[in-house]
N, CA, C and O of each residue as an XYZ file, in Angstrom:
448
protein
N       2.044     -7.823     -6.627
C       1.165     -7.433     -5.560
C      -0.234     -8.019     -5.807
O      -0.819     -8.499     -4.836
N      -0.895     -8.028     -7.156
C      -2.086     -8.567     -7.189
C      -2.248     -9.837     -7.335
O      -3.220    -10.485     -6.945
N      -1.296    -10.240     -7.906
C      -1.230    -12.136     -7.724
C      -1.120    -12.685     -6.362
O      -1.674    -13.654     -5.842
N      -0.224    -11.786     -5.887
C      -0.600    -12.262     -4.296
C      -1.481    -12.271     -3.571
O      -1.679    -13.204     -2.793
N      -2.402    -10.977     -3.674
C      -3.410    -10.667     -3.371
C      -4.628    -12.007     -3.634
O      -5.246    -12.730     -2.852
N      -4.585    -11.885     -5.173
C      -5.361    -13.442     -6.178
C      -4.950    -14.280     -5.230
O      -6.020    -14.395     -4.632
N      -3.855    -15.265     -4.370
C      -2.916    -16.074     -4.210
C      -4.055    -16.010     -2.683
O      -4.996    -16.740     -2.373
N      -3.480    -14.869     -2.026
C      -4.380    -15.063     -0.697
C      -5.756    -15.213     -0.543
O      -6.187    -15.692      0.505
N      -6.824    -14.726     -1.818
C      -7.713    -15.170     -1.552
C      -8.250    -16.724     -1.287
O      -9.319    -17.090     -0.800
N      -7.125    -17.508     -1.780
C      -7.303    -18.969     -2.433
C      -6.966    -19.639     -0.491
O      -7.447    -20.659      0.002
N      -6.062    -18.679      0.156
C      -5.582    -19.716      1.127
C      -6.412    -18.730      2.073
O      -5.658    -18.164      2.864
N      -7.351    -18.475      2.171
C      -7.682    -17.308      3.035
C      -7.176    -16.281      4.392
O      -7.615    -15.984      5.503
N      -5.757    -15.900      3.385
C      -5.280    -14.653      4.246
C      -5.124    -13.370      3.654
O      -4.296    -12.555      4.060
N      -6.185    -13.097      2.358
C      -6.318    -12.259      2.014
C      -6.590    -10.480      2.892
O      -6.228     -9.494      2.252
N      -6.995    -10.350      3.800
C      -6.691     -9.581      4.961
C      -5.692     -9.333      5.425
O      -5.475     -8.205      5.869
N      -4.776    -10.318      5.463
C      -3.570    -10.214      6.505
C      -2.396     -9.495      5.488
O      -1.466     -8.753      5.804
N      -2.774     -9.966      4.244
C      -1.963     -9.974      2.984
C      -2.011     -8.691      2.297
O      -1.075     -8.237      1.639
N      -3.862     -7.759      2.588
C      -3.952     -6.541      1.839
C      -3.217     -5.660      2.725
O      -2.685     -4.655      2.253
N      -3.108     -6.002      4.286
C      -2.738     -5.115      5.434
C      -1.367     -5.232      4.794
O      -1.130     -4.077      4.443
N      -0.633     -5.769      4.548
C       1.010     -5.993      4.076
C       1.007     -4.494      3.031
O       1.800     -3.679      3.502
N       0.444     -4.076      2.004
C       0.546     -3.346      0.667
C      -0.226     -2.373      1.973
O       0.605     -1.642      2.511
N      -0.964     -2.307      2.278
C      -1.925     -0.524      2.707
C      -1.172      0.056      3.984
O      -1.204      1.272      4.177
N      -0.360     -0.957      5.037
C       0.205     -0.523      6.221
C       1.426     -0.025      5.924
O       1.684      0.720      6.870
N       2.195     -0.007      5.274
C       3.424      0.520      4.884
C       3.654      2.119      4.636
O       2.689      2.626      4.065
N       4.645      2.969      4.917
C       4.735      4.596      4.736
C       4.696      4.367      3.168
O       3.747      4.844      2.546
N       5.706      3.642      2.484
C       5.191      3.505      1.064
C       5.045      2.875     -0.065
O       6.067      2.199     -0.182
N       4.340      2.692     -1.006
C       3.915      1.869     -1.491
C       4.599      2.049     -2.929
O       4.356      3.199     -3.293
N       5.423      1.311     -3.975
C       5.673      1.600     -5.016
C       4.898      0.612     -5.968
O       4.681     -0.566     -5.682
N       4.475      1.282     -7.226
C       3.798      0.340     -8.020
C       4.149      0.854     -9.586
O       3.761      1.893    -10.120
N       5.027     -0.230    -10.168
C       5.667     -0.247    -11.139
C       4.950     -0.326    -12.141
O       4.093     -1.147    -11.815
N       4.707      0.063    -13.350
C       4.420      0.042    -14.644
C       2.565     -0.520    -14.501
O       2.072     -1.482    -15.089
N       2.014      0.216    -13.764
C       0.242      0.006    -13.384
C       0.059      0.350    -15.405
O       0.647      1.104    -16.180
N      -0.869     -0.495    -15.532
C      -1.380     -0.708    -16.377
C      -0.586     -1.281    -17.879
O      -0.968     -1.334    -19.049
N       0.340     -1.559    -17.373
C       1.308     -3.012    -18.920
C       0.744     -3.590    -19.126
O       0.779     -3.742    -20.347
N      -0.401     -4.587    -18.395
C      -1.193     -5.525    -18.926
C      -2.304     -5.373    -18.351
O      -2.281     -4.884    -17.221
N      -3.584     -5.740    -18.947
C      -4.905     -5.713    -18.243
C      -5.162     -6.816    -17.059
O      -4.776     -7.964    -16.838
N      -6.054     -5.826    -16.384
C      -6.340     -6.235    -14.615
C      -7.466     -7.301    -14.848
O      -8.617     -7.091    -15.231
N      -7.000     -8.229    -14.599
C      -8.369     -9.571    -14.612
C      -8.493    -10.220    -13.261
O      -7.726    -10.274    -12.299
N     -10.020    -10.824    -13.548
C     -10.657    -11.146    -12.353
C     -10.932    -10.465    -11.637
O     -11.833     -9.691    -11.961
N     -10.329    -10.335    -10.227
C     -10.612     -9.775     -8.934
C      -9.352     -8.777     -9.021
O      -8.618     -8.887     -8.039
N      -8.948     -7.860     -9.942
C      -7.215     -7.341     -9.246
C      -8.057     -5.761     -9.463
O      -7.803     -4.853     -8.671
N      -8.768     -5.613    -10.267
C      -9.258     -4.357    -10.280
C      -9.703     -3.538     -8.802
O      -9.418     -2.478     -8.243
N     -10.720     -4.921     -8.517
C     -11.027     -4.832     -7.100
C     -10.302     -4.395     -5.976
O     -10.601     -3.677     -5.021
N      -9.034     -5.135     -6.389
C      -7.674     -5.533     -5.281
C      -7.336     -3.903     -5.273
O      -7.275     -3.241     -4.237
N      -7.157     -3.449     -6.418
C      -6.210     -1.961     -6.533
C      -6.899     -1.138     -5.577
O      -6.458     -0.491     -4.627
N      -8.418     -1.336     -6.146
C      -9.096     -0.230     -5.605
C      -9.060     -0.285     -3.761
O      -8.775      0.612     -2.968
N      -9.437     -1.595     -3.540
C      -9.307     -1.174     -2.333
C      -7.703     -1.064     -1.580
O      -7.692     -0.496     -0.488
N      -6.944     -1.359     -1.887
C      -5.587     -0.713     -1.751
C      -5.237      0.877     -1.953
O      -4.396      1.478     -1.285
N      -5.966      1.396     -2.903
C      -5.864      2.633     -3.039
C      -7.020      3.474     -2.239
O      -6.841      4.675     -2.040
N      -8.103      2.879     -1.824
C      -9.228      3.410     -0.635
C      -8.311      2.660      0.778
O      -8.575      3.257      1.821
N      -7.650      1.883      0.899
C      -7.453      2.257      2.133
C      -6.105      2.747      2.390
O      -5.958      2.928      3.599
N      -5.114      3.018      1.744
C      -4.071      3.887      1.585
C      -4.141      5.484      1.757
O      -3.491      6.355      2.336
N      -5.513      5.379      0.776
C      -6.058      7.229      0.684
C      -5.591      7.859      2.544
O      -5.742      7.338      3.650
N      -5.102      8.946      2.166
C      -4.638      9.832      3.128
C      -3.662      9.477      4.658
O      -3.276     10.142      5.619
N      -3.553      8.043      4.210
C      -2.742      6.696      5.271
C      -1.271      6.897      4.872
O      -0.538      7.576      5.591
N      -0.786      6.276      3.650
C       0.443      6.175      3.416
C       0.497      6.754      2.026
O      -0.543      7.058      1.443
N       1.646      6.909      1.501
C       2.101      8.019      0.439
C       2.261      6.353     -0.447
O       2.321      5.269      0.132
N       2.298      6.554     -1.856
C       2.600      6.006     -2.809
C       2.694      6.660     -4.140
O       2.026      7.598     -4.574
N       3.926      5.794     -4.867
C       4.559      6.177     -6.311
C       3.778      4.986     -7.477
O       3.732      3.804     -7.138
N       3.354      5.305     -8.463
C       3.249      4.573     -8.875
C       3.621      5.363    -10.503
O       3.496      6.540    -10.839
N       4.072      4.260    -11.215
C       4.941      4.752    -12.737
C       3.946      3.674    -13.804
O       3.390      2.644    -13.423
N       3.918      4.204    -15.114
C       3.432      3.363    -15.773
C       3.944      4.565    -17.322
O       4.422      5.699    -17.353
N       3.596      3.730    -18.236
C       4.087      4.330    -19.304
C       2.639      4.627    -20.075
O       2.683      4.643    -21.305
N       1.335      4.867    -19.409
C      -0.045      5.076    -20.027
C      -0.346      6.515    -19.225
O       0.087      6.800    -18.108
N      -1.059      7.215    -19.935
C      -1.523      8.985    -19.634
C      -2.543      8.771    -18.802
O      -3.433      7.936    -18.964
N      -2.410      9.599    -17.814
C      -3.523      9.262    -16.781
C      -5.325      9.078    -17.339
O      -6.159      8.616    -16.560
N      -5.546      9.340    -18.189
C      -7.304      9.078    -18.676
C      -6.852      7.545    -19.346
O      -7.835      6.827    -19.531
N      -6.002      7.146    -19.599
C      -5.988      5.438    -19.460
C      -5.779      4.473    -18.718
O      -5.667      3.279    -18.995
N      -5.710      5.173    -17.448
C      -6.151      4.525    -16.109
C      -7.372      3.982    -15.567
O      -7.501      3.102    -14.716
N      -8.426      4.773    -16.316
C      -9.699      5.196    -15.905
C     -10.267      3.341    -16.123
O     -10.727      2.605    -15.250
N      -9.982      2.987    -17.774
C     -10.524      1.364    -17.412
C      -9.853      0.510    -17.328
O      -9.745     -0.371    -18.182
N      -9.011      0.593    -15.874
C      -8.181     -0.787    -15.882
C      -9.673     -0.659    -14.277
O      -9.344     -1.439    -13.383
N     -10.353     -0.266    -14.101
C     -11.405     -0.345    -13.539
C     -12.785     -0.892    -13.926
O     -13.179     -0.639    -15.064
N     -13.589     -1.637    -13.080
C     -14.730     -2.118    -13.974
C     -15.975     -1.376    -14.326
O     -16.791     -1.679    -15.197
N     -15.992     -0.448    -13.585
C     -16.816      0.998    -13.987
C     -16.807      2.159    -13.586
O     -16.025      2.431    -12.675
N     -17.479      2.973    -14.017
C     -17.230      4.284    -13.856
C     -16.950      4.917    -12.557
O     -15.916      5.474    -12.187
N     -18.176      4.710    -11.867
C     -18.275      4.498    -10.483
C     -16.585      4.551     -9.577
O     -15.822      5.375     -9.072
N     -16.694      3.173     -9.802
C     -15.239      2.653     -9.279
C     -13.760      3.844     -9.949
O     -12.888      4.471     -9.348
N     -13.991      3.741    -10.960
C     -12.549      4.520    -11.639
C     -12.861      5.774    -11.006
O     -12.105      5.955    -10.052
N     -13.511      6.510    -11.136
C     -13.716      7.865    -10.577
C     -13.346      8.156     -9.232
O     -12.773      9.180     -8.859
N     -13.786      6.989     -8.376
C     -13.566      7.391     -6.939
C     -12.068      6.846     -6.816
O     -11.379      7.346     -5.927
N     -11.515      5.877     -7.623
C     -10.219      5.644     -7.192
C      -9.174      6.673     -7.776
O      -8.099      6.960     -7.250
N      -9.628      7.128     -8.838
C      -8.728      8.131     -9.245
C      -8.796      9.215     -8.907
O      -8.015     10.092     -9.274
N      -9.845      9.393     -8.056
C     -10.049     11.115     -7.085
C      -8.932     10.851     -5.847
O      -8.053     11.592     -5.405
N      -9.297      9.613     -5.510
C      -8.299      9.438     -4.119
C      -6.637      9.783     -4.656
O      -5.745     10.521     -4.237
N      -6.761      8.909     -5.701
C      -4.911      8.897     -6.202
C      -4.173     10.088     -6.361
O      -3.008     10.343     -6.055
N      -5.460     11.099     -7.145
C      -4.852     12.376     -7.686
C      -4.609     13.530     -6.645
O      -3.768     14.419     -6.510
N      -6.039     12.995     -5.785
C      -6.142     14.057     -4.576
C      -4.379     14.559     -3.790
O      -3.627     13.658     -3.421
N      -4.085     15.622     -3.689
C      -2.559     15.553     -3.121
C      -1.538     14.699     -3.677
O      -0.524     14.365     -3.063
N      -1.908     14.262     -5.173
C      -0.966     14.137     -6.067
C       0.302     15.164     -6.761
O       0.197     16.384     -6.888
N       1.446     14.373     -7.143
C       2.196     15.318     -7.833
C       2.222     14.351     -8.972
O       2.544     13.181     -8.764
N       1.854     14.837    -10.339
C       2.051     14.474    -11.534
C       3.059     14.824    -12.525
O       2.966     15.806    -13.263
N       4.425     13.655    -12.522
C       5.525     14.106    -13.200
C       5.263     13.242    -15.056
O       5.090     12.046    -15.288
N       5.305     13.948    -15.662
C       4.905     13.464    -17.385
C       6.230     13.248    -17.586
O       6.902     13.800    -16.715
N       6.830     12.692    -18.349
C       8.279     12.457    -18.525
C       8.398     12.206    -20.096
O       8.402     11.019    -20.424
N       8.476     12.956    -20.903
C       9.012     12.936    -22.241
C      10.538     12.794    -23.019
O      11.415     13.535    -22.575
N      10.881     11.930    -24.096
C      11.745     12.079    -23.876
C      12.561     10.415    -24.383
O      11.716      9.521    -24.349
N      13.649     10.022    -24.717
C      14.387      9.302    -24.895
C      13.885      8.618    -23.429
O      13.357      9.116    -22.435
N      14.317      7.189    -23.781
C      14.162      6.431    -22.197
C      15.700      5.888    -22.014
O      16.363      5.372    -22.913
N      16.071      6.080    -20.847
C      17.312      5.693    -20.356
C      17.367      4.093    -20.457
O      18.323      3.550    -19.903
N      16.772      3.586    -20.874
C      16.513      2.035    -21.043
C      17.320      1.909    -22.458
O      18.274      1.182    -22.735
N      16.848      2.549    -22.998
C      17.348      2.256    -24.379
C      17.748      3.706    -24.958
O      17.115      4.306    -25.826
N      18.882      4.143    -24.334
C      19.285      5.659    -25.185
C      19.400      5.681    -26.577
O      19.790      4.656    -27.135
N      19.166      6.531    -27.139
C      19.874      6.989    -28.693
C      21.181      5.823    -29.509
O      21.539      4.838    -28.864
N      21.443      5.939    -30.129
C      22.203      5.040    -30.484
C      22.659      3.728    -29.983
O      23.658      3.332    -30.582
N      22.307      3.091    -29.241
C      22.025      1.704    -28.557
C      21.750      1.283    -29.701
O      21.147      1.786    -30.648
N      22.602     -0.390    -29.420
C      22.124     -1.333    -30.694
C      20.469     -1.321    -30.459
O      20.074     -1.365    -29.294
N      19.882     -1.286    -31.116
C      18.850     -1.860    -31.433
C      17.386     -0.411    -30.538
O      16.164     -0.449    -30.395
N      18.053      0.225    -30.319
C      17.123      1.904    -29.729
C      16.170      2.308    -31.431
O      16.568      2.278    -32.595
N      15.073      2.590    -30.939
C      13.733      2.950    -32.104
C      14.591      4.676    -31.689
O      14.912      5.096    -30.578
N      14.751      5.335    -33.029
C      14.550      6.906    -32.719
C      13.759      7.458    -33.572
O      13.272      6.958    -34.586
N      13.589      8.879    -32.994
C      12.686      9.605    -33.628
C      11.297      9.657    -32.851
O      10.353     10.296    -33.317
């Protein structure tokens, strides 16, 4: 989603392209924060997540605790208001626990 985003700024249909991710009933966003947000994607989220706010419903999963969300943002400012929108009429599921990716005894599963 944000490379595309990156991608449209370059051919200028970055508009047409954010309307694609914010117009939709919903939005899924897989593993937010695996790697750090560079350049312009911080930007990108935020305003995806300001114009989504109270528009369309979205899931988003990541394997980081929500106060390490806070700086995939470039400041305070910014993290605060995007994470008021996100949480606002949020449901927060924590999931502990073996990962079905790699159960228990699987060649090569870390336990403990």
């Amino acid at each position: 989603m944000l490379s595309r985003l990156r991608a449209a700024r370059a051919d200028q249909s970055y508009d047409k392209k954010l309307l694609r991710f914010t117009g939709s009933d919903l939005l899924v966003v897989d593993d937010l924060g695996l790697r750090p947000l560079e350049g312009d994607e911080p930007i990108d989220l935020y305003e995806i997540i300001r114009e989504r706010y109270e528009q369309g419903s979205m899931i988003i999963t990541s394997n980081r605790a929500l106060e390490e969300w806070y700086p995939l943002f470039p400041d305070d400012l910014m993290a605060s208001a995007a994470m008021d929108r996100l949480l606002h009429h949020a449901h927060v599921v924590v999931m502990d626990g073996h990962s079905y990716r790699n159960p228990p005894g699987a060649k090569g599963a870390k336990t403990g």
